[in-house]
Phi, psi and omega in degrees: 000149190153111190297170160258152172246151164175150191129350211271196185139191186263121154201134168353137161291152187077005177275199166223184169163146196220104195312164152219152191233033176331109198250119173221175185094009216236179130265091191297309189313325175308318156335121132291102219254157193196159169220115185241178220211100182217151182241164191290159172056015188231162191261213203245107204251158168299136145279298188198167196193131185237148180274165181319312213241014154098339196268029187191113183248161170209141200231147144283109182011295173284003176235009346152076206122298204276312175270178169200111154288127158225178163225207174189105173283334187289011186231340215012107194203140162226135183259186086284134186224111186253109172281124138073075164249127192258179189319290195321310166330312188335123151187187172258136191240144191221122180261179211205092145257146186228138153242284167250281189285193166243168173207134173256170140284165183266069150053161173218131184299133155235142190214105174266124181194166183259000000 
């Protein structure tokens, strides 16, 4: 088991882009899916995270306004859709699924620059 990532990329500040986490192998409605975040030389921090059934989001400060995690459990798919994106964003995004185990993705880059 091992979600995929895919979305990631280069864009301007203030641009947008929006991740998808294809989790298969798994009874994904069970899962609480997350997307966490590293940057170089920093360690690996939370962004956002939903619970299995979809009603319980948790944002990290700093993206608080800007991302939006959702999911489609009939897809098992989890997105992110990231607005107003800054410099600071720049990272390798990594989804999370979790039940009794964990499961990473190998990441995907996003890289905001001018």
């Amino acid at each position: 088991v091992q979600p995929v990532e895919s979305g990631g990329g280069l864009v301007q500040p203030g641009g947008s882009l929006r991740l998808s986490c294809a989790a298969s192998g798994l009874t994904f409605s069970r899962y609480r899916m997350g997307w966490y975040r590293q940057a170089p030389g920093k360690g690996r921090e939370l962004v956002a995270a939903m619970s299995s059934a979809g009603d319980s989001t948790d944002y990290a400060d700093s993206v608080k306004g800007r991302f939006t995690i959702s999911r489609d459990n009939a897809k098992n798919t989890v997105y992110l859709q990231m607005n107003n994106l800054k410099p600071e964003d720049t990272a390798v995004y990594y989804c999370n699924a979790w039940y009794v185990n964990k499961y990473w993705g190998q990441g995907t880059q996003v890289t905001v620059s001018s």
